[in-house]
Structures are given as structure tokens and as C-alpha cells.
C-alpha positions, 0 to 999 in steps of 0.5 A: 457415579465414580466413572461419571465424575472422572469423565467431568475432572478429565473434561474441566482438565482439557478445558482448562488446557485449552483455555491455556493454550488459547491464551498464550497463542494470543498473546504470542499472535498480538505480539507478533502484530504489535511488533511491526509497529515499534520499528525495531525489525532489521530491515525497519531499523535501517530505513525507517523511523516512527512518527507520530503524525504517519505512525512511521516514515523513511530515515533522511539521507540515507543509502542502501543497496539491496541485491535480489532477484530471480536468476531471470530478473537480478537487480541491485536497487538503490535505496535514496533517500534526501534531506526529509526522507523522500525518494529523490535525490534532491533536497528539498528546499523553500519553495520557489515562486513559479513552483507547482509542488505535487506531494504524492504518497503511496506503499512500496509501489510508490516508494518503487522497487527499482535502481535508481529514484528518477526511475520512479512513475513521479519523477516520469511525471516530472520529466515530462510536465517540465518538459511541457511548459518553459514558464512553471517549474514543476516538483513532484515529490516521491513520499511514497513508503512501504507499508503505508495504508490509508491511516498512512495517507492522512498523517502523511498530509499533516506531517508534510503540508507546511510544504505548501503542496498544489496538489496531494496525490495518494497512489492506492494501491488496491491489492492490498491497502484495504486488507491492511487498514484494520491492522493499522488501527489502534485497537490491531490486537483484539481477539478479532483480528488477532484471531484472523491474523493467527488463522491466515498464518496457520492455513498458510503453513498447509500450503503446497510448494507451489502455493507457497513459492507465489508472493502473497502479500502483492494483491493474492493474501489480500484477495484469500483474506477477503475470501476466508472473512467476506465480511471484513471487506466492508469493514476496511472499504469504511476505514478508507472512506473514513481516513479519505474525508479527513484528508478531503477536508485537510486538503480543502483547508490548505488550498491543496487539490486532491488526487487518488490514483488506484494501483491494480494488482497483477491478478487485475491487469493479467488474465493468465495470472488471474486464472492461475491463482483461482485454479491453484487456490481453488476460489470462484468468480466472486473470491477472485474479482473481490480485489476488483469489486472493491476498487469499483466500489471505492472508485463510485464513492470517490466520486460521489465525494467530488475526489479526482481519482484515475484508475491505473489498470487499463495502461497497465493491462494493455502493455506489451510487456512485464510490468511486475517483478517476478520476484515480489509482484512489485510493479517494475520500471516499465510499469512506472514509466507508463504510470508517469506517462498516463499521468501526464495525458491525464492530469491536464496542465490546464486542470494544475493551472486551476491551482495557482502557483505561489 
């Protein structure tokens, strides 16, 4: 009897214990999170601010250069911003009269991993619209920031719409949105999502070098997150579509045509790729197409909601060379190139006309 209640003490003991741990790991996990969200990180704080509208957006007027790379594919890019933040050189100012505005947003693919800002895909698509047509002044606006996801997409809009855009395009980038689109929800640090969070991180750390020496957070933390919790994708497709109607509607009221392009990760448009990260990470079919699975699902609902969508993977995949940076799998300026030249043969100038210029 005395040996059986020693048993029960030494058990309520390691209880109790764990019960500690489980707490203090909760609370270290759900700072962790939160953190993100107060801006206060050292490469926040230099080119970001918070918002209430877009939860954060990028620092007006600034410049920063940064200097990385792999010893194959070095760079210094320069980090411009104008008078509201956007990436561009140019401020914005009133709108003109024969101006056809394109507000387009989108995470740091858009936001754009390169020298210098005309580099981007939207200002491609600029070059080449203007190009096009002697009559209409065409303006589009690089608002793409990193981080951004579709709860982004929607403050985005608000904040931004006494611009009088034509036309709104949110560039998706498939590879990783809807894996963050319940982090960026209010209720981010419950037990949930903090335990999944703790758990990502955890198995991370058991990784081999080689494993850990790959990007994760361009398309592959996406696809293993998807694939240690299955049912999350559901989940964060309802968040899109959720955040997708209200900007939808938004658009609907400001006279202003919507467009979703969808950005595929390189695991989509590299076949060599793709077959490197399912040997090394050891997953079947479904976990390594799951990223592609979920556009093809997001695609067929945006259609059935009437939303112009272009689905960016077949130009990417065809070309001839890199169009990710080795470094990040960020895609780089020749990926951009192609994106605002395939814009540009698939947004008619006809289809822009249908929206008149103010």
C-alpha cells in the first residue's frame, strides 16, 4: 500500500511537471508568433510599419541595399520605396485624366528580390502596355509586400482604393499563402496553431544538413506543413475564399475589375526539383502535388465566382533558364520578365478598355 501510494505521488509529480513544461512552451510558442505581428524585428523595423487596414505595409521613401547571394548568383538589391510605400521609383501623384491605374499587390515575389524596381514583372507590364497604345497612359503600381497573405490582400484594397485603381490584381503566390492564412487570423496563438507551429519547428531541428540547407519557407514548408496536418488545407482554402468575396464585393462597389494571378512554386514548374524534394523528404504523390491540388481547387472556385484569374505556371515552366534564386527560391528578374510579358498577351488591351479611363 505504501509502495502503491509512492507510485501515485511520483506520477501526480511527473504530471504536474509536464503540465508546467506544456504551459511555459505555450506561452514561449505563442510569443513567438505574436511577435511577428508587432513589427519590432530588425529587418521589419527598417522597411515596414503597421496598419490597421493591411495589419502592416512598407516604410515611404526609403532605400536599403542588401547584399547576398550564393557565390554562383551574388546581388546587391536595392530596397525603394516612393512617397506611399509602393515599389517604384516614382511618386504617386492625382490621377490624370487618360490614366488606366492597375493596383497590384501580392507577398515578396511581387514586392521582388531584384536590383532595381523597374525590374519588376509590374513594371514589365507597364513598359509594354504604354508601349502598345499612343492614346492611355498606363500606371501600374508595384504594392506587393512581404508576408502578405489574403487577410493582406483585402486591407490592402481598403487602404489604397481612393487611388481610383482600374483594375486590382493580387498576385498568389500558391506556395505559401494559404499555409499562412490562419497564422494571420486574430485568433493565431490557440492551442491549435500554436501547437502546430511548435511542432513544425520541433521536427525541423532533427532535419539533416541537407535538408536544412533548402529554403523552406518558398512553396516546401507549405507542402510538409500540408502534409503533417491534411486537414488544415481545407481550412486555409475557406480562409481564401472567405477574404476573396469581400474583396470581390469591395471591387464590385469602387467600379474597379479584379484579377487574381496564381504564382507557382518552384517544386511546380521544375520537374528535377519536385523529384529531389519528394526523395529527400521522403513524401508520396499526393504530399508532393498538394500545393498544386490546392491552386487547381482555388482556380475552380474562382471561376465559378466570375474572378479573372491567370494561372502563372505554364511560362514559367517552359522557360529555358533559372527563374528562382538559388539563395531564397524567390523568383528572379527573368521570371519577372516573363510574368509581365505573359500579362501583357493575356490581359487584352480591349478587356482594360472595358473599364473606362477617368
Amino acid at each position: 500500500m505504501k509502495r502503491l501510494r509512492l507510485l501515485l505521488i511520483n506520477f501526480c509529480v511527473l504530471i504536474g511537471l509536464l503540465l508546467i513544461v506544456s504551459i511555459i512552451t505555450y506561452f514561449i510558442a505563442a510569443h513567438r508568433i505574436q511577435s511577428f505581428f508587432e513589427m519590432t524585428g530588425p529587418n521589419q523595423v527598417a522597411y515596414l510599419q503597421k496598419d490597421s487596414l493591411a495589419m502592416f505595409v512598407h516604410i515611404p521613401d526609403i532605400k536599403i541595399y542588401d547584399n547576398w547571394g550564393t557565390p554562383q548568383q551574388k546581388l546587391t538589391t536595392e530596397r525603394r520605396t516612393n512617397n506611399l510605400g509602393f515599389r517604384e521609383d516614382d511618386d504617386i501623384v492625382e490621377k490624370q485624366q487618360n490614366e488606366y491605374r492597375i493596383l497590384v499587390t501580392g507577398d515578396s515575389h511581387t514586392d521582388g528580390v531584384l536590383k532595381h524596381n523597374p525590374q519588376s514583372f509590374v513594371n514589365v507590364w507597364e513598359e509594354k502596355l504604354n508601349a502598345s497604345d499612343s492614346i492611355s497612359y498606363y500606371n501600374c503600381i508595384n504594392g506587393g509586400v512581404g508576408y502578405y497573405t489574403f487577410r493582406n490582400y483585402l486591407g490592402f484594397l481598403k487602404k489604397y482604393k481612393h487611388l481610383k485603381p482600374n483594375m486590382y490584381v493580387i498576385n498568389v503566390f500558391t506556395g505559401n499563402d494559404f499555409r499562412e492564412a490562419p497564422i494571420f487570423e486574430d485568433d493565431r496563438t490557440n492551442v491549435a496553431n500554436v501547437f502546430k507551429n511548435t511542432y513544425t519547428r520541433l521536427k525541423k531541428r532533427f532535419y539533416s544538413a541537407e535538408k536544412k540547407a533548402i529554403p523552406f519557407t518558398q512553396g516546401i514548408e507549405q507542402t510538409l506543413y500540408f502534409y503533417s496536418f491534411p486537414g488544415e488545407k481545407e481550412k486555409s482554402l475557406n480562409l481564401a475564399k472567405k477574404y476573396m468575396l469581400k474583396i470581390k464585393e469591395l471591387c464590385a462597389q469602387e467600379n474597379i475589375q479584379l484579377v487574381v494571378t496564381l504564382l507557382p512554386s518552384k517544386i511546380e514548374t521544375n520537374p528535377a526539383f519536385k523529384s529531389k524534394i519528394q526523395s529527400l523528404f521522403n513524401l508520396d504523390t499526393s504530399a508532393i502535388k498538394a500545393n498544386e491540388k490546392l491552386t487547381n481547387e482555388f482556380i475552380e472556385w474562382l471561376n465559378t465566382e466570375h474572378i479573372v484569374n491567370i494561372n502563372l505556371k505554364a511560362p514559367l515552366e517552359q522557360a529555358t533558364e533559372k527563374v528562382f534564386w538559388d539563395e531564397d527560391l524567390h523568383i528572379n528578374p527573368k521570371a519577372h520578365r516573363i510574368i509581365g510579358e505573359f500579362l501583357f498577351e493575356k490581359v487584352l488591351l480591349s478587356t482594360l478598355h472595358k473599364h473606362h479611363i477617368q
